[in-house]
DRENDO-1510 file (C-alpha; in Angstrom, 1 decimal, always signed):
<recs>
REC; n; res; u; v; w
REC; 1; UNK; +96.8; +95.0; +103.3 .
REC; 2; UNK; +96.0; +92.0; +101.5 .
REC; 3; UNK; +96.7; +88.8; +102.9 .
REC; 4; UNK; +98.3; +85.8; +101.1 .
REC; 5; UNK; +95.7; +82.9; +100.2 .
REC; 6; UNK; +96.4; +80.5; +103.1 .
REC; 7; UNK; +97.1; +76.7; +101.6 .
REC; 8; UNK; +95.6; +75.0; +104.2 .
REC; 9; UNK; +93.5; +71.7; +103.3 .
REC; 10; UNK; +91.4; +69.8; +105.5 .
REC; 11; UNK; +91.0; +66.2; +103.8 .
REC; 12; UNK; +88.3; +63.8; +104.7 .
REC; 13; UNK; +88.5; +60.0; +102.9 .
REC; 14; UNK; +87.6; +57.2; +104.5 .
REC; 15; UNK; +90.0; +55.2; +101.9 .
REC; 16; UNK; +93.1; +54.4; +103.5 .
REC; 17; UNK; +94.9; +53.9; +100.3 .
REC; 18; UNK; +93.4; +56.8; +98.3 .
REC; 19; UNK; +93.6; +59.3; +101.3 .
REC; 20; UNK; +97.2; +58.9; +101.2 .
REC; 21; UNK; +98.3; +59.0; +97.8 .
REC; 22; UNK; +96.3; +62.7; +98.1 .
REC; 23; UNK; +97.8; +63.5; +100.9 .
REC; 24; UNK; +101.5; +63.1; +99.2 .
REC; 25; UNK; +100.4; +64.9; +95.7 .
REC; 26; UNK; +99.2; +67.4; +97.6 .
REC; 27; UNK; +102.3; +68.3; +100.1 .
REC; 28; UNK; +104.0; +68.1; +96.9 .
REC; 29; UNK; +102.2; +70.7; +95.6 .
REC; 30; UNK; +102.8; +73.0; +98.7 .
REC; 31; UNK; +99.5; +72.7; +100.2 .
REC; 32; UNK; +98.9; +72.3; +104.1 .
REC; 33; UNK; +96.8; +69.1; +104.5 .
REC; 34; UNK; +95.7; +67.6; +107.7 .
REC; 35; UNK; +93.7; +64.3; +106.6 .
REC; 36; UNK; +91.1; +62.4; +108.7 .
REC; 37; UNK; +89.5; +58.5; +108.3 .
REC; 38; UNK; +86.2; +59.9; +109.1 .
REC; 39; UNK; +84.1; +63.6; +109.1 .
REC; 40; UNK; +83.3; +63.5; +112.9 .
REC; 41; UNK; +87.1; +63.8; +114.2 .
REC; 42; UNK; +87.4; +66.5; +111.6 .
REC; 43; UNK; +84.4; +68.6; +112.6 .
REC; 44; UNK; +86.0; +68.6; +116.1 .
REC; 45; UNK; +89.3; +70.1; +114.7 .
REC; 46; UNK; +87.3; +72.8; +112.3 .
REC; 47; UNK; +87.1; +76.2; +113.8 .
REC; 48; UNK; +84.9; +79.6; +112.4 .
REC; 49; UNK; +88.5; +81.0; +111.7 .
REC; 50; UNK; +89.8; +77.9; +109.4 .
REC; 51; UNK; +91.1; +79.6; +106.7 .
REC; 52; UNK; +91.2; +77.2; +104.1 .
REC; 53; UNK; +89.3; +74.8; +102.6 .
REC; 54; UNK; +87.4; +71.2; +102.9 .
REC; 55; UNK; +88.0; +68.3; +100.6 .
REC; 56; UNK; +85.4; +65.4; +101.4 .
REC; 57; UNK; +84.6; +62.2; +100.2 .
REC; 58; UNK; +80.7; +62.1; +99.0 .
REC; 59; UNK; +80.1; +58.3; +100.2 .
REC; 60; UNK; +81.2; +57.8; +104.0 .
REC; 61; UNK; +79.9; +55.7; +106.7 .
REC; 62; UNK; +78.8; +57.6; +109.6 .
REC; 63; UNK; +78.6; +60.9; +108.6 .
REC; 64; UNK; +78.7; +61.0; +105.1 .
REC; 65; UNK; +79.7; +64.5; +102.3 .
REC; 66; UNK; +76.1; +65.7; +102.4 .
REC; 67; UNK; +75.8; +65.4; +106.5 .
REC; 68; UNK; +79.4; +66.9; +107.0 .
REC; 69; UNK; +78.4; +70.0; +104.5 .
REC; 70; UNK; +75.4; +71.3; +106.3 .
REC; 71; UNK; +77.7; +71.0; +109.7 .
REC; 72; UNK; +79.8; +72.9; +108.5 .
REC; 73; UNK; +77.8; +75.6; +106.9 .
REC; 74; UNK; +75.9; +75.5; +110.7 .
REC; 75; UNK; +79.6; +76.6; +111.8 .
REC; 76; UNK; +80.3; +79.2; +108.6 .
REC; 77; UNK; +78.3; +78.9; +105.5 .
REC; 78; UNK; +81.1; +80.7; +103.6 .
REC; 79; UNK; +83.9; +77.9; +104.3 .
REC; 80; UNK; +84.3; +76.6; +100.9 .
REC; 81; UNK; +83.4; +72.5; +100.8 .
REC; 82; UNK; +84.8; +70.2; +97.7 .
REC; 83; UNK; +83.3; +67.1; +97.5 .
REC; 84; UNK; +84.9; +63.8; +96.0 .
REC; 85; UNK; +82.5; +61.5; +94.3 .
REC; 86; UNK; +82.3; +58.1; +92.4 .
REC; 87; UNK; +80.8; +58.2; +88.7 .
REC; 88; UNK; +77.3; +56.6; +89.8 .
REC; 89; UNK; +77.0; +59.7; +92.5 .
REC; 90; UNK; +77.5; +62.8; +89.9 .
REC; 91; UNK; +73.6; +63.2; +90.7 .
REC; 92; UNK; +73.7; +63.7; +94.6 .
REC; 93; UNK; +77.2; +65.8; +94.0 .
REC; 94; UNK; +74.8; +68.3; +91.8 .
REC; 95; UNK; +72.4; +68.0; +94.9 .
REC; 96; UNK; +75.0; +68.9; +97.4 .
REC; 97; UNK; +76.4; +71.9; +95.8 .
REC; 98; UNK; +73.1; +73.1; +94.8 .
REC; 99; UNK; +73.0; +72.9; +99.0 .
REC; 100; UNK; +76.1; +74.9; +99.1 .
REC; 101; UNK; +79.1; +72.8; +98.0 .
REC; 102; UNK; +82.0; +74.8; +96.7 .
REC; 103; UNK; +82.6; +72.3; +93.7 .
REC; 104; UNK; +82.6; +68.6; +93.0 .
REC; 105; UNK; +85.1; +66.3; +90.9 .
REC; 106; UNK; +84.4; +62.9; +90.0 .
REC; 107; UNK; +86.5; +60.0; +90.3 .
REC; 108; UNK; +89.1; +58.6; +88.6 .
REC; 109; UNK; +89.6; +62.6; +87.9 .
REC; 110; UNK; +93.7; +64.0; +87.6 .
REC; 111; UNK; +94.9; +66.1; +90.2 .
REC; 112; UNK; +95.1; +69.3; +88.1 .
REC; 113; UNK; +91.4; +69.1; +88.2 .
REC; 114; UNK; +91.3; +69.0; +91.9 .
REC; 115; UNK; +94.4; +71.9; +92.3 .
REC; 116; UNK; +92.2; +74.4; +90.3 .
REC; 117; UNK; +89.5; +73.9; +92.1 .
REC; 118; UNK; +91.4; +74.1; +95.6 .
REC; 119; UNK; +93.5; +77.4; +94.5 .
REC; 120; UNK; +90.2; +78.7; +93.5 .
REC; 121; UNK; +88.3; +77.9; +96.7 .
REC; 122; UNK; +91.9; +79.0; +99.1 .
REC; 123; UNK; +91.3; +82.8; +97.5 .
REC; 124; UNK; +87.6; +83.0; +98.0 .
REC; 125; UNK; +88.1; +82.1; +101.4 .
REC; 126; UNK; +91.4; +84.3; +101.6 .
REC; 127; UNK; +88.8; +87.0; +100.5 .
REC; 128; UNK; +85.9; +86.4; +103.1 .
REC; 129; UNK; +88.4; +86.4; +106.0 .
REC; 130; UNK; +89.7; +89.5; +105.0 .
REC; 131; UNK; +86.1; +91.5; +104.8 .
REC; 132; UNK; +85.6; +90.3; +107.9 .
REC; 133; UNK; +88.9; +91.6; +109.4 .
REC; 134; UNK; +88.1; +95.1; +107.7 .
REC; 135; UNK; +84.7; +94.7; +109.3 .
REC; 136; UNK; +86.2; +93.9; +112.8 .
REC; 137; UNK; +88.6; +97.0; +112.6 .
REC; 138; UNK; +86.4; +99.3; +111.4 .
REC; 139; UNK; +83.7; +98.7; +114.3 .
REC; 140; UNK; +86.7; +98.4; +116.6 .
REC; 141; UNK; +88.7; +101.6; +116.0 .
REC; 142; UNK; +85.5; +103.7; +116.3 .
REC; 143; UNK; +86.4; +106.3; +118.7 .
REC; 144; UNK; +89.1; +108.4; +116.8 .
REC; 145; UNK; +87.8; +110.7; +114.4 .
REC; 146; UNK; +87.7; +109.0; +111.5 .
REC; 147; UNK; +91.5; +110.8; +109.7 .
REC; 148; UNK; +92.8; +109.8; +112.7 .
REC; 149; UNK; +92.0; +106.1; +112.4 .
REC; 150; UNK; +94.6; +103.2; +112.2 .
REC; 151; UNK; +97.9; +101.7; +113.7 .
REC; 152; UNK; +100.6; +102.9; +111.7 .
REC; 153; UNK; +103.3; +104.2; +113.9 .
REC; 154; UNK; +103.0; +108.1; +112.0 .
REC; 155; UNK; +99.4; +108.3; +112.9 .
REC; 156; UNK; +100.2; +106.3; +116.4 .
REC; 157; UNK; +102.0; +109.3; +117.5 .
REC; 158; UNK; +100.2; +111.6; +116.4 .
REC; 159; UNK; +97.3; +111.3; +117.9 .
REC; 160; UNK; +99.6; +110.4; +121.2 .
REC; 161; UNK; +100.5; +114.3; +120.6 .
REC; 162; UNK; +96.8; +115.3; +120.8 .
REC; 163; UNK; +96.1; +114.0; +123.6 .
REC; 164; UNK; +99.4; +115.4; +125.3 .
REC; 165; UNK; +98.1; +118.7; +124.0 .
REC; 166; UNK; +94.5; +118.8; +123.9 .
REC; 167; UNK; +94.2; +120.7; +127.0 .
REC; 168; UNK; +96.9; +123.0; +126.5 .
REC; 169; UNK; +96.5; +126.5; +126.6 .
REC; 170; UNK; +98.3; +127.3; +123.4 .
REC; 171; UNK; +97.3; +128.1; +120.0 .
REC; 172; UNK; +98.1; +125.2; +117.5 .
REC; 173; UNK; +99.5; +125.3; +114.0 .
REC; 174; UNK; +98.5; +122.4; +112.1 .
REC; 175; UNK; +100.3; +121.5; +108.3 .
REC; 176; UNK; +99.1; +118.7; +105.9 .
REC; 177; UNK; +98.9; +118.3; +102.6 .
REC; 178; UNK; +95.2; +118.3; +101.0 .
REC; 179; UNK; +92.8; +116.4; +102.3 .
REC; 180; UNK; +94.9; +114.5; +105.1 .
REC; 181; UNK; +92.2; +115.3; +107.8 .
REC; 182; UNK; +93.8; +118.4; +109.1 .
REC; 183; UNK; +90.3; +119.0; +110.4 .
REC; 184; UNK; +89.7; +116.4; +112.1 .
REC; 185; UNK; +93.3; +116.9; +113.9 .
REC; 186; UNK; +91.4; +120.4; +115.3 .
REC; 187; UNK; +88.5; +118.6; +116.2 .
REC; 188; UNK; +90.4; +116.1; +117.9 .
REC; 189; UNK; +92.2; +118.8; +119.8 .
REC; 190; UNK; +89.0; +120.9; +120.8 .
REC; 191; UNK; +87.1; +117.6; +121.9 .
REC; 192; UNK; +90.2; +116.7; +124.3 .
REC; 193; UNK; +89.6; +119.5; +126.7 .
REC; 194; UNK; +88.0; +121.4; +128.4 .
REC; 195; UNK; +86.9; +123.4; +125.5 .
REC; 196; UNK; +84.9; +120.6; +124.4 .
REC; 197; UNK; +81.7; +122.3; +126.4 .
REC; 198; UNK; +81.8; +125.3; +124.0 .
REC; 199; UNK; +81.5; +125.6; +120.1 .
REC; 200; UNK; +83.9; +125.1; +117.8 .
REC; 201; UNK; +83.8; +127.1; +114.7 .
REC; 202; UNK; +85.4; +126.4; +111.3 .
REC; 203; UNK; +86.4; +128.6; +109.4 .
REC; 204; UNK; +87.5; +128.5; +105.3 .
REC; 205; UNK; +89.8; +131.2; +104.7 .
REC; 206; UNK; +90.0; +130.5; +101.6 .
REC; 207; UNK; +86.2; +130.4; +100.8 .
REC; 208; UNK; +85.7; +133.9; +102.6 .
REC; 209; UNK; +83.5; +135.9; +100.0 .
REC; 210; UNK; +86.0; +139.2; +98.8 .
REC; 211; UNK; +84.8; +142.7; +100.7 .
REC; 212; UNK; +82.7; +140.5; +103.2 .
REC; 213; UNK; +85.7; +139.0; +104.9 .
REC; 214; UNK; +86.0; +141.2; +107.7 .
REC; 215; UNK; +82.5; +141.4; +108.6 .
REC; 216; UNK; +82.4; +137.8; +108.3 .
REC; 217; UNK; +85.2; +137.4; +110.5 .
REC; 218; UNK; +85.0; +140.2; +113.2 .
REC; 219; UNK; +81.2; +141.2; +112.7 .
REC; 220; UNK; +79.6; +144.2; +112.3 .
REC; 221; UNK; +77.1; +146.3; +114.2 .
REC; 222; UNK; +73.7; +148.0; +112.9 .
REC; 223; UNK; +74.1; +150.9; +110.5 .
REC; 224; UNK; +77.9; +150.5; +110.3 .
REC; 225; UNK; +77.4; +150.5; +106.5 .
REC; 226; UNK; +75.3; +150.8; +104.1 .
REC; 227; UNK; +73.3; +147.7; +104.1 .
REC; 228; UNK; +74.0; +146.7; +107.6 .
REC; 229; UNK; +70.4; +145.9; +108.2 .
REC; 230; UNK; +71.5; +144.2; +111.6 .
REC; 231; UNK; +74.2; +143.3; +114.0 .
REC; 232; UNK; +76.1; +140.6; +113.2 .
REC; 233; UNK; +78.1; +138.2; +115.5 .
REC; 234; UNK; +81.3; +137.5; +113.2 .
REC; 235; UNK; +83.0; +133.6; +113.4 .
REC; 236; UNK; +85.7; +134.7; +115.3 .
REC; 237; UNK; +83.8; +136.1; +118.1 .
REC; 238; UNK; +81.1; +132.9; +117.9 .
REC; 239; UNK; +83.9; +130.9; +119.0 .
REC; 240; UNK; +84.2; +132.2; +122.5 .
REC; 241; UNK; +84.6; +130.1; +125.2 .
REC; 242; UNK; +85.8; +127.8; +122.0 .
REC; 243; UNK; +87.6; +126.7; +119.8 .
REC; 244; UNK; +88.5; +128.9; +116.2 .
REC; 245; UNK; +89.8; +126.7; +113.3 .
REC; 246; UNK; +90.9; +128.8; +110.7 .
REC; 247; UNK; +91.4; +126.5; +107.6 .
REC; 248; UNK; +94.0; +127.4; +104.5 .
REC; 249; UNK; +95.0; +130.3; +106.5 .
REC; 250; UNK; +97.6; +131.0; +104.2 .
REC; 251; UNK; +94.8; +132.4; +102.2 .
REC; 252; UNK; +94.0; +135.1; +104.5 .
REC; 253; UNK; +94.2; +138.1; +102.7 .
REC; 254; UNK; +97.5; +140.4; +104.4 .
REC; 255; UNK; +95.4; +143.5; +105.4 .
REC; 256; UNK; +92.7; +140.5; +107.5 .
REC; 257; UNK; +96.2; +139.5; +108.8 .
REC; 258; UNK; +97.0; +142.1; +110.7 .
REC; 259; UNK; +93.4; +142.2; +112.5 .
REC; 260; UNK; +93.8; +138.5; +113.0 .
REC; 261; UNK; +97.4; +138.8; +114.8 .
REC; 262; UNK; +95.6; +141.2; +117.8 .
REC; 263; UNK; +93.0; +138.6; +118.2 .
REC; 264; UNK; +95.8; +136.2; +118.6 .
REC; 265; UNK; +97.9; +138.5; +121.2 .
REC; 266; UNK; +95.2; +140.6; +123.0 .
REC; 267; UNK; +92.4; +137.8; +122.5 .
REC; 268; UNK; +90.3; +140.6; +121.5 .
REC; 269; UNK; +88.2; +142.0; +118.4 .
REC; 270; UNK; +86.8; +145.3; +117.0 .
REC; 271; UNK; +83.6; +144.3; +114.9 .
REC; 272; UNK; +83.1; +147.1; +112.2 .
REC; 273; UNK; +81.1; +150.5; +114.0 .
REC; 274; UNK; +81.9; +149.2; +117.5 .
REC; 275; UNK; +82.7; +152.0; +119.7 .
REC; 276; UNK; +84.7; +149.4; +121.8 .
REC; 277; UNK; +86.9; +146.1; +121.8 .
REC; 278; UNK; +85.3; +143.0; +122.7 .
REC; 279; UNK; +87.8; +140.5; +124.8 .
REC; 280; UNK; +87.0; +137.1; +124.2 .
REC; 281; UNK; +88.4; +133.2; +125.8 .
REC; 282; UNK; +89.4; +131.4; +122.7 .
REC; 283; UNK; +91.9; +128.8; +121.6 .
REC; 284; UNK; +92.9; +129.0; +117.6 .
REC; 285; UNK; +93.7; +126.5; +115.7 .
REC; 286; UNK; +94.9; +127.2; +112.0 .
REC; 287; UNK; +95.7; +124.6; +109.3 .
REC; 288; UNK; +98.0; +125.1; +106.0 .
REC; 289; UNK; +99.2; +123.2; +103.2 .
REC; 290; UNK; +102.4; +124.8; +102.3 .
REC; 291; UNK; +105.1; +126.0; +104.1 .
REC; 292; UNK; +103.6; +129.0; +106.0 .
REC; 293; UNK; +107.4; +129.8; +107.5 .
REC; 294; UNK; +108.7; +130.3; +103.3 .
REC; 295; UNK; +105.4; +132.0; +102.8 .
REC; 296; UNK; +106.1; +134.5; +105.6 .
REC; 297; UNK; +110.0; +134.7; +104.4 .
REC; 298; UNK; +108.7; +135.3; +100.4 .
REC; 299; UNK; +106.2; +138.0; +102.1 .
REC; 300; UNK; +102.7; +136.8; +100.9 .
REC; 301; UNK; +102.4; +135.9; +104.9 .
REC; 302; UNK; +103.1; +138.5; +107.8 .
REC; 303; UNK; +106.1; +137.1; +109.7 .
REC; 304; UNK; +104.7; +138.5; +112.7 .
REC; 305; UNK; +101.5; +136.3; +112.5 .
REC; 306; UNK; +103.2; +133.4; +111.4 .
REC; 307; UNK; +105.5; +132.9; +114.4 .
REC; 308; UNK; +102.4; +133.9; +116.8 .
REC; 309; UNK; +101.0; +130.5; +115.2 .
REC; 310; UNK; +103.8; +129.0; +115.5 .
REC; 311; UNK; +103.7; +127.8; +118.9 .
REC; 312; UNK; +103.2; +124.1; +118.6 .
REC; 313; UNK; +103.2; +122.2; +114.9 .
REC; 314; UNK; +101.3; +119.3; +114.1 .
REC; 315; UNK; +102.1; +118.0; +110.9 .
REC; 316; UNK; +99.3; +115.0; +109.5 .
REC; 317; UNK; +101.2; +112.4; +107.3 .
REC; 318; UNK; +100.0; +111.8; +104.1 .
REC; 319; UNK; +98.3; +108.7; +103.1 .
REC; 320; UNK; +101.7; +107.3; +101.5 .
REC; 321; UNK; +103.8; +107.5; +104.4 .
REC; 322; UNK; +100.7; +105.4; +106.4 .
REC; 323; UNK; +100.1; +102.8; +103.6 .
REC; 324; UNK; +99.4; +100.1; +106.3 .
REC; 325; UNK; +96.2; +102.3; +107.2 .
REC; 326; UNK; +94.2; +102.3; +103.7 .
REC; 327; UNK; +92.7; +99.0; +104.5 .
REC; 328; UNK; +90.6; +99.8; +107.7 .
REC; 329; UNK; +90.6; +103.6; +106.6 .
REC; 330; UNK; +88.9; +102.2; +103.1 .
REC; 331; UNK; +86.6; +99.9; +105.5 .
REC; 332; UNK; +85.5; +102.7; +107.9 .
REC; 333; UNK; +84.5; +104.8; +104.1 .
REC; 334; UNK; +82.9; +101.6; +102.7 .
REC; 335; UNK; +80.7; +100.9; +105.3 .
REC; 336; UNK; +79.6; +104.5; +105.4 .
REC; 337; UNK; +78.8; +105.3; +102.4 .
REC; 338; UNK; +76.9; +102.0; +102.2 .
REC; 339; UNK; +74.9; +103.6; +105.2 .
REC; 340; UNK; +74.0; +106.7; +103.3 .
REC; 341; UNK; +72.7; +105.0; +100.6 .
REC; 342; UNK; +71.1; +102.2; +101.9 .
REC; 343; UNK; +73.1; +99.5; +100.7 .
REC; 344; UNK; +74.8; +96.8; +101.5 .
REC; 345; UNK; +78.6; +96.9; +101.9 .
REC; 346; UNK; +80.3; +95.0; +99.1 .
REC; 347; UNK; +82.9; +92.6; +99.1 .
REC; 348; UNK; +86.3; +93.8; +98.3 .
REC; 349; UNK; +87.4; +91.9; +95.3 .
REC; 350; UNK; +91.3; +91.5; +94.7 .
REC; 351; UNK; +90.9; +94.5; +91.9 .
REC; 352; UNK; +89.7; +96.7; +94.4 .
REC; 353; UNK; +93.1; +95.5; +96.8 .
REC; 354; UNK; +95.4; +96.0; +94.4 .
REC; 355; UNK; +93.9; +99.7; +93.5 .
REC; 356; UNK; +94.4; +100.7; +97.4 .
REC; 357; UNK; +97.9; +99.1; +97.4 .
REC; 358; UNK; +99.1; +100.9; +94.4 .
REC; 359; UNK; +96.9; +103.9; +93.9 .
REC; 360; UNK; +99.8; +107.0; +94.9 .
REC; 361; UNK; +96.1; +108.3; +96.4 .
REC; 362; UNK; +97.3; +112.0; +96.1 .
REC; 363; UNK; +94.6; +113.5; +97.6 .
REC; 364; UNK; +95.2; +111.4; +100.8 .
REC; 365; UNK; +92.1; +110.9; +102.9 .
REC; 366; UNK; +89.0; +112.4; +100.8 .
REC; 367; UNK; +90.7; +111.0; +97.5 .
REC; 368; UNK; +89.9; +107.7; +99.6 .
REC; 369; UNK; +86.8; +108.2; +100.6 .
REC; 370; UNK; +85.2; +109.2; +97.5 .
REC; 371; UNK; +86.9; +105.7; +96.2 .
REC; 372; UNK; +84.7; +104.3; +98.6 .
REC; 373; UNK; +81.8; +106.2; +97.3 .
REC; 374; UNK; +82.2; +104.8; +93.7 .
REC; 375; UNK; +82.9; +101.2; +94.2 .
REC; 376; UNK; +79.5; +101.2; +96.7 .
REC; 377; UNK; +78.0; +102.7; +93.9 .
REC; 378; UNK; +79.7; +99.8; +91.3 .
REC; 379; UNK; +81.7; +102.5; +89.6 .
REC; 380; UNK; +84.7; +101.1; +90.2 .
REC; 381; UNK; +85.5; +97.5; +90.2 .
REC; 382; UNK; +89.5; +97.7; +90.5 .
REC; 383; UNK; +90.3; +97.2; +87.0 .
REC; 384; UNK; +91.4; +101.1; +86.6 .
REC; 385; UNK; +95.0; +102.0; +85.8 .
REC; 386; UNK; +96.9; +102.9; +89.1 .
REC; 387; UNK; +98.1; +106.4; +89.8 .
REC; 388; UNK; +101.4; +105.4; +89.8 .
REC; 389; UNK; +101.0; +103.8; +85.8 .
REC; 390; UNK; +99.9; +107.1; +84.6 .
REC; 391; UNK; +101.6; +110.2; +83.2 .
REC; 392; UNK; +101.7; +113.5; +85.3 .
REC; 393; UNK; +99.2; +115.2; +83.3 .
REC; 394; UNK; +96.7; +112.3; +83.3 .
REC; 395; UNK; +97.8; +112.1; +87.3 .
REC; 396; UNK; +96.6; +116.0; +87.6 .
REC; 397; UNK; +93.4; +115.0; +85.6 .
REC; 398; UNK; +92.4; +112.6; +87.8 .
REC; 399; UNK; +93.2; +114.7; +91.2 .
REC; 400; UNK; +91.3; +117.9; +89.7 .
REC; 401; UNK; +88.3; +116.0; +89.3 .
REC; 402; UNK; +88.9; +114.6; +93.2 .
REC; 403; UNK; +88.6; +118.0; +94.3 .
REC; 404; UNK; +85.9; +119.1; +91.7 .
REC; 405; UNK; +84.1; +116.2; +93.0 .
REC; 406; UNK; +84.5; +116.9; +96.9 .
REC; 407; UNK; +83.8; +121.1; +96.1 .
REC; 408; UNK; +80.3; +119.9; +94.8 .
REC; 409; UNK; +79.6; +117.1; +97.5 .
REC; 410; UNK; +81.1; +119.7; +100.0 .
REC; 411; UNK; +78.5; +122.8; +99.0 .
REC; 412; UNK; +75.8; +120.6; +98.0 .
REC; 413; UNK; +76.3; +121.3; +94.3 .
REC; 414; UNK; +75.7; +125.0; +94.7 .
REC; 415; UNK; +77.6; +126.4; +92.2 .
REC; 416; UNK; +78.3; +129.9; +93.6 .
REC; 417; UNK; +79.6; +128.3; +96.5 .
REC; 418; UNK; +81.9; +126.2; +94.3 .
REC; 419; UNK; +83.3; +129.0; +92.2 .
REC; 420; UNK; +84.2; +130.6; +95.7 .
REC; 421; UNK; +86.0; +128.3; +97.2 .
REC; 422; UNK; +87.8; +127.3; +93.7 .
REC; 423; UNK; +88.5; +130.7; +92.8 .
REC; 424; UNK; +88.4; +130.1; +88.9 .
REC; 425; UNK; +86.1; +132.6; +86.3 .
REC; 426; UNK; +82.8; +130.5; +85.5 .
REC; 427; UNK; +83.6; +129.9; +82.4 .
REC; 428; UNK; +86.9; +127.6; +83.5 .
REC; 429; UNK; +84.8; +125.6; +86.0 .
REC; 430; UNK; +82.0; +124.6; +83.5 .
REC; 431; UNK; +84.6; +123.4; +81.1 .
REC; 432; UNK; +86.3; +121.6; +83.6 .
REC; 433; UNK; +83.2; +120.3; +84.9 .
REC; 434; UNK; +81.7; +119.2; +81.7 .
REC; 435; UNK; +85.4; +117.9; +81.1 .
REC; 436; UNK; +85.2; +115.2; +84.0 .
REC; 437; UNK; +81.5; +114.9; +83.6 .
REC; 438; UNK; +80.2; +116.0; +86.5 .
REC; 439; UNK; +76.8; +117.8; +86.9 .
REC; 440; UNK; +76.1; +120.0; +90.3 .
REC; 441; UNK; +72.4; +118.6; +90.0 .
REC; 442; UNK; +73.8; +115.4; +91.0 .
REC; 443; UNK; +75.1; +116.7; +94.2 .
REC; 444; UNK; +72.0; +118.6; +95.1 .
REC; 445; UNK; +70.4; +117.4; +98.2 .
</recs>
């Protein structure tokens, strides 16, 4: 989250008199000061991690403004120095902040001039330290899959849960809205155990082309219909010795269903024209993103199926129930996509904070990260209504084109690919394609 502009002030005036007198306007005006006689006791008290800002006379003996500047931009060039100076000095003033000064004011100057100079150093420097915390967390908080990132006491316990389970021999029903990281919870899982030697196999049941799903699924062998050129090794049997994620299984068709519920109690499949079973070691882990136990009670899911699932629940909380997350989850995104296309990382302006504070981010982890994407790219610079400002329909808008967006980064802008996994006639995708203006050329890599 964002953090408050500190008001610390670290003043340094050799003028007893003069030092004072700022020292009492500006405790008056709620700022922080600690004051020094000279810049050498000061430097000794400054730290990388100061987080405000320095307020130095120009003309000193000993060390003078100039001297105390580049030892301070030695110890962080991005600590924001304001230099006090007499009339006759404007010229070495220029000189200094053309050496890195934050700003100059001239004497006899009034203190407004001075306070809107400090408040506007305090938030630049309120800004650095806060990329650099981002920065810190993200490289620190590495080793969870990347959904799975944070300290929020939801996500705390839920990965606690993984790892009490990770090993277990039981088959593991995971629920989420989209694009939580309900795949990265059955990663997680699979890279816990002991399964973590052997494959693990997604599976999108609801991208599963129609009269192909069961030969996708169980397999077929060599002239068990017309066309079977070839044997084929279906996903569920590639997963032995693994781990099955079957994702949107509530979009398994009922007659694949049944198949599917004596792989999960015999551990065995038939592949089309086999004269026998084949018994296979596999752990299965399905996602959904509705209710599967209302689905099974309305009958669009077999009952039976469902509660063989349902031997342990996971459920991922969305972004909005993990708010305190977005920050290093945004930072992890950020530096990524920065990676892929060979940029630096920008700064996170206070636009950008006030989007990921307010944003009602409904599509949860990959609206996020395709955030990310944009503002690396300069497409976004924060100034954008949040969600919660908008009207339901413009809401909808902006999600459909999230998951437009994410079905053509997902496939690679292949649009066959798309209109499977959408399930919409052509015709509706283009329009709603051309309607958000995006092209699949763009995503073709």
């Amino acid at each position: 989250m964002q953090t408050a502009a500190s008001r610390a002030v670290m003043l340094i005036e050799d003028d007893g008199d003069f030092r004072q007198a700022l020292v009492e306007r500006m405790t008056l005006e709620g700022y922080e000061v600690r004051a020094f006689a000279a810049a050498e006791p000061a430097l000794k008290a400054l730290t990388v991690d100061f987080d405000g800002a320095v307020v130095t006379d120009l003309r000193m003996p000993g060390l003078d403004g100039r001297q105390l500047l580049a030892r301070v931009q030695a110890l962080d060039p991005a600590l924001p120095v304001i230099m006090i100076t007499g009339h006759g000095d404007i010229a070495d003033a220029v000189a200094a902040m053309q050496s890195g000064a934050y700003d100059f004011v001239a004497k006899p100057f009034p203190f407004e001039r001075l306070r809107d100079s400090l408040n506007r150093a305090l938030e630049k420097r309120s800004l650095v330290l806060d990329n650099r915390r981002l920065t810190a967390l993200a490289a620190a908080d590495g080793g969870h899959e990347l959904p799975l990132a944070g300290a929020s006491p939801a996500i705390t316990a839920l990965r606690a849960t993984i790892a009490q389970i990770a090993d277990a021999k039981m088959d593991v029903l995971i629920e989420g809205e989209t694009g939580v990281g309900k795949e990265a919870v059955a990663r997680a899982l699979h890279n816990g155990g002991r399964r973590r030697v052997g494959p693990f196999v997604a599976v999108n049941c609801g991208a599963l082309p129609d009269g192909l799903i069961e030969s996708e699924l169980f397999g077929h062998e060599l002239g068990a219909f017309a066309g079977a050129m070839r044997r084929r090794v279906g996903h569920v049997e590639r997963a032995h010795n693994g781990s099955l994620f079957l994702d949107e299984v509530e979009s398994m068709p009922l007659a694949v269903q049944v198949k599917m519920l004596r792989v999960l109690e015999e551990r065995e499949i038939h592949p089309i024209g086999a004269n026998e079973p084949r018994v296979l070691d596999l752990r299965i882990l399905a996602s959904t993103k509705i209710d599967l136990g209302e689905a099974a009670r309305r009958g669009v899911f077999r009952e039976d199926l469902f509660y063989r699932l349902n031997v342990v629940r996971l459920r991922v909380p969305p972004l909005r129930e993990r708010r305190e997350d977005i920050p290093l989850l945004f930072a992890h995104f950020l530096r990524r996509a920065a990676d892929r296309q060979g940029l630096d990382a920008p700064e996170v302006d206070d636009g950008v904070r006030r989007r990921l504070l307010e944003e009602a981010w409904p599509g949860n982890i990959r609206e996020l990260a395709h955030f990310a994407e944009r503002v690396v790219l300069g497409l976004e610079d924060g100034r954008a209504e949040a969600t919660s400002d908008l009207s339901l329909p413009d809401r909808l808008h902006r999600f459909e084109g999230e998951l437009l967006r994410d079905a053509l980064e997902t496939h690679r802008g292949d649009i066959v690919a798309v209109l499977e996994e959408m399930r919409i006639p052509r015709k509706t995708l283009y329009d709603k394609l051309q309607r958000h203006g995006l092209k699949p050329a763009d995503f073709r890599r």
